[in-house]
Each structure stands twice: as structure tokens, then as C-alpha cells.
C-alpha positions as CSV (number, residue, x, y, z in Angstrom):
1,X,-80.6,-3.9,223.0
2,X,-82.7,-6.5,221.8
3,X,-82.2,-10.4,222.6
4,X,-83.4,-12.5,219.6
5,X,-84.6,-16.1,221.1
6,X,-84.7,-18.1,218.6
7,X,-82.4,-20.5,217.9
8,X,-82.7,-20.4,213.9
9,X,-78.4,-21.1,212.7
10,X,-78.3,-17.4,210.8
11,X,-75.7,-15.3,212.4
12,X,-73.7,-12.6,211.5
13,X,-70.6,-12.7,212.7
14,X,-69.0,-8.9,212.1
15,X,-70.1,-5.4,213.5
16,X,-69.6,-2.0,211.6
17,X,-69.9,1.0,213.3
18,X,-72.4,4.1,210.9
19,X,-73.0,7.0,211.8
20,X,-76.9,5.6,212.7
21,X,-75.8,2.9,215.0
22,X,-73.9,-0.3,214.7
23,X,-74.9,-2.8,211.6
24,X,-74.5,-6.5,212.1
25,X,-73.0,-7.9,208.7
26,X,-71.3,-10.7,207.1
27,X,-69.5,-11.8,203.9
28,X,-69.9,-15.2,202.4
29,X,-67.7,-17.0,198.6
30,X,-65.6,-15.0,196.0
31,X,-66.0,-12.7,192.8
32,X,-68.3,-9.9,191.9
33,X,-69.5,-8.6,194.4
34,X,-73.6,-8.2,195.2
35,X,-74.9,-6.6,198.2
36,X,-78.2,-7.8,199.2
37,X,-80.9,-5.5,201.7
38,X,-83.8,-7.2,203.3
39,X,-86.7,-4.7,203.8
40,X,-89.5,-4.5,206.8
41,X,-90.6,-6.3,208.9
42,X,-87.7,-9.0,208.0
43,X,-83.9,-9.3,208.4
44,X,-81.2,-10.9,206.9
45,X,-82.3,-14.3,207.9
46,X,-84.6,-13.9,204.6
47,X,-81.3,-14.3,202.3
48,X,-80.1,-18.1,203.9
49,X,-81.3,-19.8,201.2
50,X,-80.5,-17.5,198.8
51,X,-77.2,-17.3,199.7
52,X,-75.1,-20.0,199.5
53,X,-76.1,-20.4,195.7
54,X,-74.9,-17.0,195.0
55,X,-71.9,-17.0,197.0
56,X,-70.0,-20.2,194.8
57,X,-69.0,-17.2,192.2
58,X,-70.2,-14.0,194.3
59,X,-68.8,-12.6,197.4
60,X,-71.9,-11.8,199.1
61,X,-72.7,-9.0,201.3
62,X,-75.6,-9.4,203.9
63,X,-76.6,-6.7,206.8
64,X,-79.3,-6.2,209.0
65,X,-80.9,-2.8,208.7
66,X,-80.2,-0.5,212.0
67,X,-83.2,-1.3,214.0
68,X,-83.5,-5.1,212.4
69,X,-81.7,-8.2,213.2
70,X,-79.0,-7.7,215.5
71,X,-78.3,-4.4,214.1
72,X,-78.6,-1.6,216.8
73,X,-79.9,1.8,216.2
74,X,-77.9,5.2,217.7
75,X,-80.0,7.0,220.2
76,X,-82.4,9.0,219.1
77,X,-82.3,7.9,215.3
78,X,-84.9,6.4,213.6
79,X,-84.7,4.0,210.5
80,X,-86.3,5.6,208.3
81,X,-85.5,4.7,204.5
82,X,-83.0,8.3,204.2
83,X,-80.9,6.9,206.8
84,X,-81.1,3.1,205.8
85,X,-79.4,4.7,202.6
86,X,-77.3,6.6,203.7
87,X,-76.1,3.5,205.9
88,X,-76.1,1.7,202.7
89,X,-73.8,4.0,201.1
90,X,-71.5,3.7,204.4
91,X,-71.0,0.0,204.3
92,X,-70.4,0.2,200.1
93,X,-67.5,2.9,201.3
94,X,-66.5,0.9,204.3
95,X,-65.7,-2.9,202.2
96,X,-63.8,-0.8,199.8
97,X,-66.5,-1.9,196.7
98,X,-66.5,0.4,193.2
99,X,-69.2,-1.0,191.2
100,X,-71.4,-3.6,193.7
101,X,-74.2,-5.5,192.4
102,X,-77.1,-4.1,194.5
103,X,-80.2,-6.4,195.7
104,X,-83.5,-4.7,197.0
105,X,-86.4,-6.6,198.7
106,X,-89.6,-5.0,200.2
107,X,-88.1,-1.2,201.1
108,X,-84.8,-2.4,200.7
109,X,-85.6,-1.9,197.1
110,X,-86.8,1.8,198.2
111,X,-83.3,1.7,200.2
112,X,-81.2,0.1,196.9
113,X,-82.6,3.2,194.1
114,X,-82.2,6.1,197.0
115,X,-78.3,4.9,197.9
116,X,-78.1,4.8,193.7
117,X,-79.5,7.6,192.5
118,X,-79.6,10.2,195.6
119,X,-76.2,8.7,197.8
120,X,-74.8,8.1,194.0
121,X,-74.0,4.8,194.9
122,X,-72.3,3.6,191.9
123,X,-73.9,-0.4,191.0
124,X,-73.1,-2.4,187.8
125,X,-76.6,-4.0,188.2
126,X,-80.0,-3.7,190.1
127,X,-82.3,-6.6,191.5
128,X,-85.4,-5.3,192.7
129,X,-87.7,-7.9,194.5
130,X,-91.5,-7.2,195.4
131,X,-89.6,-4.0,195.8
132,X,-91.3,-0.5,197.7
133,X,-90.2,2.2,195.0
134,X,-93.5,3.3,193.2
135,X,-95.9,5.1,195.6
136,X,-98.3,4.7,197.5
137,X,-96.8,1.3,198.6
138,X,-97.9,1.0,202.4
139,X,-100.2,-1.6,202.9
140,X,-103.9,-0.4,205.1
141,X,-102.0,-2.2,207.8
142,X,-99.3,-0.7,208.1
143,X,-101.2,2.8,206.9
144,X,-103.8,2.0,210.2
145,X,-100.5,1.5,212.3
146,X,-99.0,4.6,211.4
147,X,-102.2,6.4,212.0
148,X,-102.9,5.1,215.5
149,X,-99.5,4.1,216.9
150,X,-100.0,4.3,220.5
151,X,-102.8,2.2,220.1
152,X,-100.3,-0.4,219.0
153,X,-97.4,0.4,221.6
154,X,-99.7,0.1,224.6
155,X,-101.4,-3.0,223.4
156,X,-100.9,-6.2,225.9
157,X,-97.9,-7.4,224.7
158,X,-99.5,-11.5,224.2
159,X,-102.3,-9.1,221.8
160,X,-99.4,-7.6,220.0
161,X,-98.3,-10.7,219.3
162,X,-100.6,-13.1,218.1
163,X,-101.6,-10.0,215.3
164,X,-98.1,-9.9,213.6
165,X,-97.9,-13.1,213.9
166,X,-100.9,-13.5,211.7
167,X,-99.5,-10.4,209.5
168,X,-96.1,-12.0,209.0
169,X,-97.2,-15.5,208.0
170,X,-99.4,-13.6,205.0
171,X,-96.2,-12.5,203.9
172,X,-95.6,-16.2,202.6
173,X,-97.7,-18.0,199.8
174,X,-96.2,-21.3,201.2
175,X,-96.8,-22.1,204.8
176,X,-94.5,-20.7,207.1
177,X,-93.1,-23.0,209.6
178,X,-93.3,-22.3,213.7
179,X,-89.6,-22.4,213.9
180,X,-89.2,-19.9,210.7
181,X,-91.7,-17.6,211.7
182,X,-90.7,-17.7,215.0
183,X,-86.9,-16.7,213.5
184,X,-88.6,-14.0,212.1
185,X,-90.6,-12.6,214.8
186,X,-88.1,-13.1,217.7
187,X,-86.5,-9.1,217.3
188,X,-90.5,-8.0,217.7
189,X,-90.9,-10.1,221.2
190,X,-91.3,-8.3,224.3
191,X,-92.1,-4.3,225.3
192,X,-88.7,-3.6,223.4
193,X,-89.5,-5.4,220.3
194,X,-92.7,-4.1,220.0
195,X,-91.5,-0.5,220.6
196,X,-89.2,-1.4,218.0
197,X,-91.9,-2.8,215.6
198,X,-93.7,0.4,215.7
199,X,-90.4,2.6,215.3
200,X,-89.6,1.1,212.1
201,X,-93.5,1.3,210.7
202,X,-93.6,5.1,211.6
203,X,-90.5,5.9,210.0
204,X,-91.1,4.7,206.7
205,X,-92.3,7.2,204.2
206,X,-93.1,7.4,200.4
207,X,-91.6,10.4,200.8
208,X,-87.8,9.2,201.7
209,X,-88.4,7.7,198.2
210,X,-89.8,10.0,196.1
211,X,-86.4,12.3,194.8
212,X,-85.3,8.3,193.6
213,X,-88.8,7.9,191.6
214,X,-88.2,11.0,189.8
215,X,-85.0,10.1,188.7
216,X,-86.1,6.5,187.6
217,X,-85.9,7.2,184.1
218,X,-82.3,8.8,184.5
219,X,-80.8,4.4,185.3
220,X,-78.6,3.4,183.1
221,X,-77.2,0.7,185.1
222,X,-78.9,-3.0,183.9
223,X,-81.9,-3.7,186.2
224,X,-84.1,-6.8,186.9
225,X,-87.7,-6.1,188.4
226,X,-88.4,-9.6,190.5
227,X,-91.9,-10.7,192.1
228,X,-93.2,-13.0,193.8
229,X,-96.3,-14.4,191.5
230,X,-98.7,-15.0,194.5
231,X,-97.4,-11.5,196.1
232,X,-100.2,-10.5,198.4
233,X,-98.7,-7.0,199.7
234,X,-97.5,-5.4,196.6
235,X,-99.5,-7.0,193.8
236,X,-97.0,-8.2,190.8
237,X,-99.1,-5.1,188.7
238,X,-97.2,-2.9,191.3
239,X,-93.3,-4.7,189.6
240,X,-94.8,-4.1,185.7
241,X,-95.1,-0.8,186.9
242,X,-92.0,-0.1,188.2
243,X,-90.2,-2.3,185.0
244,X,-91.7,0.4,182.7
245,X,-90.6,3.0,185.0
246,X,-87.1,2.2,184.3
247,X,-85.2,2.2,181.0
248,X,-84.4,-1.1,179.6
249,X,-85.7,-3.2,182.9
250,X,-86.5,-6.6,182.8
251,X,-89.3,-8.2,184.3
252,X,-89.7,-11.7,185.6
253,X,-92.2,-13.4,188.3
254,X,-91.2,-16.1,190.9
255,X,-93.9,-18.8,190.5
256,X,-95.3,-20.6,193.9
257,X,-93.8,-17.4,195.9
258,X,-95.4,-14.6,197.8
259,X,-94.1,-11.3,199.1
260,X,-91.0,-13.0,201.0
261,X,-89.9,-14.4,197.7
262,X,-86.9,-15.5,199.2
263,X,-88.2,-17.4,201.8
264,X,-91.5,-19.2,199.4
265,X,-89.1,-20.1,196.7
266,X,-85.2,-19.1,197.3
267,X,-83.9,-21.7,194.8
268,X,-85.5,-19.9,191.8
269,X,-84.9,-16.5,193.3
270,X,-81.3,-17.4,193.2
271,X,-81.1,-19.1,189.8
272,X,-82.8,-15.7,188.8
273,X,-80.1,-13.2,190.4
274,X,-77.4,-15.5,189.0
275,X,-78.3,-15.6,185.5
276,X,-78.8,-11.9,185.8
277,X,-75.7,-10.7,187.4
278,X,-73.9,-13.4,185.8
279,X,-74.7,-11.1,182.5
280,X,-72.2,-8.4,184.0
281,X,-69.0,-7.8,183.6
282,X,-66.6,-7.8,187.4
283,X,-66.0,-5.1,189.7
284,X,-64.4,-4.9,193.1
């Protein structure tokens, strides 16, 4: 079990049992719903300042991903984006919600379009932000990681360190503050976390999200393609494509953000999410 140290105030207060583990969640305000998934290698800490802007006429869903956050992963599964999904699918069952408004961020957008169109996760909108749909989305980073993982899992663990550190803060067009990234990289510390790191980097595949490409054209449900203007991990090219991938979506950039748009500019990512589900009718 991993032991975050920081002392960042983000907590999630209730645990959910899936059939991959146990997921650390939490619901925050009242009305439609919206369900929001961080993606890799972040956890739901990245929504705090989206949140309470959402949550005066939303009731928010937030979760950690098994093997993120404080969310624990069965023995011997491996978070891949199927089983993310599939988890996602679980949770949507498990608070009772029809027709959720569904938020994807880095491969939690991957995560969002596989629990839509392959868990038939009904949604009456999708928010995708600096989203991992359209392949090949792995950065060389993570691509030299997942060619040499050992290499990675047996380096000194002060080594390890000081290079995600460096890879995280690049995440961020603004600078990142000790104490945030520190928030951040806290569930990577130690052998563990770094075992952990490298689980999560080897089990994500373009191909857990390839059936979902295919079927991009078949959305009908209203969809807003989000990106961070400054994005250096998925450039905002990467978002145009995937807007005119899917019928009907709209397209906006976050100005002064990067690839964590949520944590460069979190007051316009919210106003943008607000005037977009705010579009669509209420389901519960």
C-alpha cells in the first residue's frame, strides 16, 4: 500500500470496492451530474481547483484511478486503460447515475470514449482535455520507459527521482510549485512508488483504445475537445485532430496552460466545462 507524504488538503474521503481493487472517491455540490478522470502520471489532486466552481450547480464525481492516488490495485491487476474503463463503468453503476456528464484528461480521456462507446456508458456530454484518444499518443519518454523498464525499476531510487521530477514539472507551462509538485509526486516516492510508476507506464496501450477510435464517428452525445494552448506532450494539432474525428465536436484552447490544464489555468478550464455542460439538459 502506498503512503502519500505530502501534506497537500486533497483527500478523498469514501472507498468503493471494483472488481480491480479498491477506488478512493468523493462527491462534492448538487445537480447534473459530471464525473471527472485524471489520466497518468497525476491523480485526482489535479481537479481542486477545478472543482469547487463546478460543484455550486454540479454534483461532482472525483476518483483516483486503481494504482493512482490512494486508490489500490487487486493483486495481480494492472491498470491498464481496459480496466480503468471498465472501473469507470463500475462506479457510473455503483452511484446509481443514467446519463453522467463525463470529463477525460490525459488517458482519462482514452478511459472516458472506451467506458462510452465499448462499456456503453451512457453520457449526456463529453469534455475531453489534452485527451490520449488518437494514436500514437505516448510520448519518447514514456515510449523509452516502456522499452527498457527494468532499467527504470532498478534505478537508485534518489536517480529515479530527480528525473520525474524534471518530467512532471514539463507537464506545466506555469511553474510548478515545490509543495504542488511534491503533492503530485508523493504516490511515486520510494521502491513501491517507483514499482508503481513503471506498472502504470507499461500498461498503457494505444491499443486499449483503438476499438473506441473506430467508433469515433458513431458519438452522438455533444462533445467538447479542450487543450492546453502551450501543451508540450500532446501538441493542441493532436485536439484539432480528434475535434474532426468526432461529429459535431467543439474545439477550444486554454490560453497560459500546458498539458495539466487544470493545474496551469483551472479557473478557465472550469468556466469552459460550465458553459458547456451548462448547455445540457439534467440527468441523474
Amino acid at each position: 500500500m502506498i503512503t502519500r507524504t505530502s501534506s497537500a488538503p486533497w483527500a478523498l474521503s469514501h472507498r468503493i470496492r471494483v472488481s480491480g481493487g479498491e477506488v478512493a472517491a468523493d462527491v462534492f455540490g448538487e445537480g447534473p451530474p459530471v464525473v471527472l478522470v485524471h489520466g497518468a502520471p497525476s491523480w485526482s489532486y489535479l481537479w481542486r481547483g477545478v472543482v469547487p466552481s463546478l460543484a455550486r450547480n454540479h454534483t461532482v464525481y472525483v476518483w483516483d484511478l486503481p494504482g493512482f492516488g490512494d486508490s489500490q490495485l487487486a493483486p495481480g491487476v494492472w491498470p491498464s486503460i481496459e480496466l480503468q474503463a471498465r472501473t469507470l463503468a463500475e462506479l457510473v453503476d455503483h452511484w446509481g447515475l443514467s446519463e453522467p456528464g463525463l470529463v477525460g484528461h490525459d488517458i482519462g480521456g482514452g478511459i472516458v470514449m472506451r467506458a462510452h462507446l465499448i462499456e456503453q456508458v451512457p453520457t449526456r456530454g463529453l469534455a475531453l482535455l489534452d485527451a490520449a484518444v488518437l494514436g500514437p499518443w505516448n510520448t519518447p519518454f514514456t515510449e523509452h520507459q516502456q522499452r527498457y523498464p527494468e532499467a527504470y525499476r532498478t534505478m537508485p531510487e534518489n536517480v529515479f527521482a530527480d528525473v520525474i521530477d524534471k518530467r512532471l514539472r514539463s507537464a506545466c507551462h506555469r511553474r510548478m510549485s515545490d509543495e504542488v509538485a511534491e503533492a503530485y509526486l508523493s504516490q511515486w516516492s520510494g521502491q513501491l512508488g517507483q514499482n508503481r510508476w513503471i506498472d502504470q507506464v507499461v500498461s498503457v496501450s494505444f491499443d486499449d483504445t483503438r476499438e473506441a477510435v473506430a467508433k469515433l464517428d458513431q458519438v452522438t452525445a455533444p462533445t467538447l475537445v479542450l487543450w492546453g494552448e502551450q501543451d508540450q506532450w500532446l501538441n493542441t494539432t493532436t485536439g484539432d485532430r480528434l475535434a474532426a474525428a468526432i461529429p459535431g465536436a467543439q474545439r477550444e484552447n486554454i490560453a497560459a496552460a500546458g498539458h495539466f490544464v487544470a493545474e496551469d489555468n483551472p479557473n478557465d478550464t472550469a468556466d469552459a466545462l460550465l458553459r458547456f455542460f451548462g448547455q445540457r439538459p439534467t440527468a441523474t
